[in-house]
N, C-alpha and C positions, 0 to 999 in steps of 0.2 A: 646780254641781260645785266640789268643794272644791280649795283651791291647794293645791300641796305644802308650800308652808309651815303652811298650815292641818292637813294631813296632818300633819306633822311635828311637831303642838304635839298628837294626839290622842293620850287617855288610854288605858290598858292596853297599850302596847308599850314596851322598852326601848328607849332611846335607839341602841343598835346596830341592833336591830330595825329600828327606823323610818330608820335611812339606809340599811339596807341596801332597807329595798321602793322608797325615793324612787329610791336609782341603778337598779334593775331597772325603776322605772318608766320613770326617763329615757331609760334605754336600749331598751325595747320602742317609746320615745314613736320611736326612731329607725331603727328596723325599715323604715321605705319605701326608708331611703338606698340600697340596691343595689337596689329598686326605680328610684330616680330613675338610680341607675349605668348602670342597663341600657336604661331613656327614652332619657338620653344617646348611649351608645354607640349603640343604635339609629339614633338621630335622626344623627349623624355618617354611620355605615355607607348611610343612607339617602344622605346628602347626597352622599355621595361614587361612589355608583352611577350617582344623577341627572349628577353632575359626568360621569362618563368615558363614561354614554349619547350626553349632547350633544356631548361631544366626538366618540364615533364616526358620532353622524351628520353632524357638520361633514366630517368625513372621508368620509364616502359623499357626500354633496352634493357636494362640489369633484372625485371621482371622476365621477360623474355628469355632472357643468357637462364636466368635461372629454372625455364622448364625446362633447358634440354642437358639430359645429365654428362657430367664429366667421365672423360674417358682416359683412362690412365695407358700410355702407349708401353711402359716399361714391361719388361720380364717379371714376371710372377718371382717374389724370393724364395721360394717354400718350391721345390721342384722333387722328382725324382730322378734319381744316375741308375737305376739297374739294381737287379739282385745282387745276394753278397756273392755266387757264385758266378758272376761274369768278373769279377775283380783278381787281378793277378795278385799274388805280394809286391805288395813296393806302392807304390805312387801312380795315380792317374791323371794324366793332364784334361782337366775340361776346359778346351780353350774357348770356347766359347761363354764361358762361365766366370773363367778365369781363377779355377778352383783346381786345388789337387786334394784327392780324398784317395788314401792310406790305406791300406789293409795290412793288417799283421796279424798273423793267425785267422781268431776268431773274432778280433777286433777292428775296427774302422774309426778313422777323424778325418777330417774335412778344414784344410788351410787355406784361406784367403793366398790369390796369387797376386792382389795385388800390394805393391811396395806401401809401407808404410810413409814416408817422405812424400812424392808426389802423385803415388798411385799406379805406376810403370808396370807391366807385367813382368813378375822375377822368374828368372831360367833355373830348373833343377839340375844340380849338376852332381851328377856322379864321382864322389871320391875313389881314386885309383886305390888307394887301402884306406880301413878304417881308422876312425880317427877319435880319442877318448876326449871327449868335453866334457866341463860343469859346469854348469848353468841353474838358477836358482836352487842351490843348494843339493842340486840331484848329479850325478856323474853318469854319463851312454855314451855308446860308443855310437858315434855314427856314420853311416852309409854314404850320407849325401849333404847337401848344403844348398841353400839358394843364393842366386848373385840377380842386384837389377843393372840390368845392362845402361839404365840412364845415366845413373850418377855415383855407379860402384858399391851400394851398400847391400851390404851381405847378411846373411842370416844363417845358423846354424843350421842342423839338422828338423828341431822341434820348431823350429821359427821363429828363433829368438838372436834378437838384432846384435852384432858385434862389432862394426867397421861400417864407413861411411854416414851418411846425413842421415838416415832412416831415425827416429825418435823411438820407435817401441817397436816390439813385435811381431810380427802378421799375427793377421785374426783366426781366429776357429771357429766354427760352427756347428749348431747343435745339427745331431744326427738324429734317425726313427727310424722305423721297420714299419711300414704299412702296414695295416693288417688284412688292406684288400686284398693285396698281389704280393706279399712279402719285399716288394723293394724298398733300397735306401731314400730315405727321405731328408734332403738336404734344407736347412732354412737358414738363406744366408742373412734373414733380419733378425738371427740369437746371436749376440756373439758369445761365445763361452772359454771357459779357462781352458789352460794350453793341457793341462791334464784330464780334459773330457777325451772319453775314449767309450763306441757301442759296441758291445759284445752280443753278436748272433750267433 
């Protein structure tokens, strides 16, 4: 196939002649362009259909998500541990809870077992003799102590932090008496001062 300039150097046309066939040729050479216009515009028109589908089915999904209601897998905070008469003196491990609740006497509280620091379950541990501590401004004798076996920090008696990384005290919780069935009603979503203490 011959070039246009090869066209443009052939014999028998005038030189007007032969630019005038070169620019009709150039120009039919450009005949696809509103072909390719219309590719285009297509392909956009497309794009943009696809765009505002996905968008309304995001909108029907989050419709959707929203009729069926949320189910919360966690342990209920607000439980009950039993009458005050299943409780010995001293401290009860609910390991599954990770709670120790107290009886003394006619009274009960309820200590958070988990470590203050990174949450570790702390060990009660029995003092071989008592042992006279002060701690905000009050002086007791106490029976026992906590230790977290993770990273060594300890706690007094009352649960108040002495030694290792722990930042502050174990928690307490409010305590109740049913009034169904007279049992302890523990809610570990109160937290309360280390001086709450329920007398039954």
């Amino acid at each position: 196939m011959k070039s246009w300039f090869d066209r443009f150097k052939s014999k028998g046309e005038s030189e007007q002649a032969k630019l005038e066939r070169i620019k009709a040729e150039i120009l039919a050479g450009d005949a696809d362009a509103p072909a390719r216009k219309t590719s285009r515009r297509s392909f956009l028109a497309r794009l943009g259909v696809g765009a505002t589908l996905v968008g309304l089915a995001g909108q029907a999904l989050a419709y959707l998500r929203a009729l069926k209601p949320n189910v919360l897998y966690e342990e209920p905070q607000k439980f009950k541990v039993g009458t005050p008469d299943q409780f010995g003196e001293g401290g009860k491990f609910l390991e599954e809870r990770r709670l120790f609740v107290f009886k003394e006497r006619s009274t009960f509280y309820a200590v958070s077992a988990a470590c203050t620091h990174l949450g570790c379950t702390v060990k009660m541990q029995k003092l071989n003799q008592p042992k006279k501590v002060k701690t905000r401004q009050r002086e007791f004798e106490e029976q026992y102590e906590f230790h977290c076996p993770c990273h060594g920090s300890k706690y007094y008696g009352d649960g108040t932090n002495y030694a290792g990384p722990a930042p502050r005290p174990l928690d307490y919780f409010k305590l109740e008496v049913s009034p169904d069935d007279g049992q302890i009603i523990v809610d570990m979503a109160q937290v309360v001062d280390q001086n709450f203490r329920l007398t039954v």
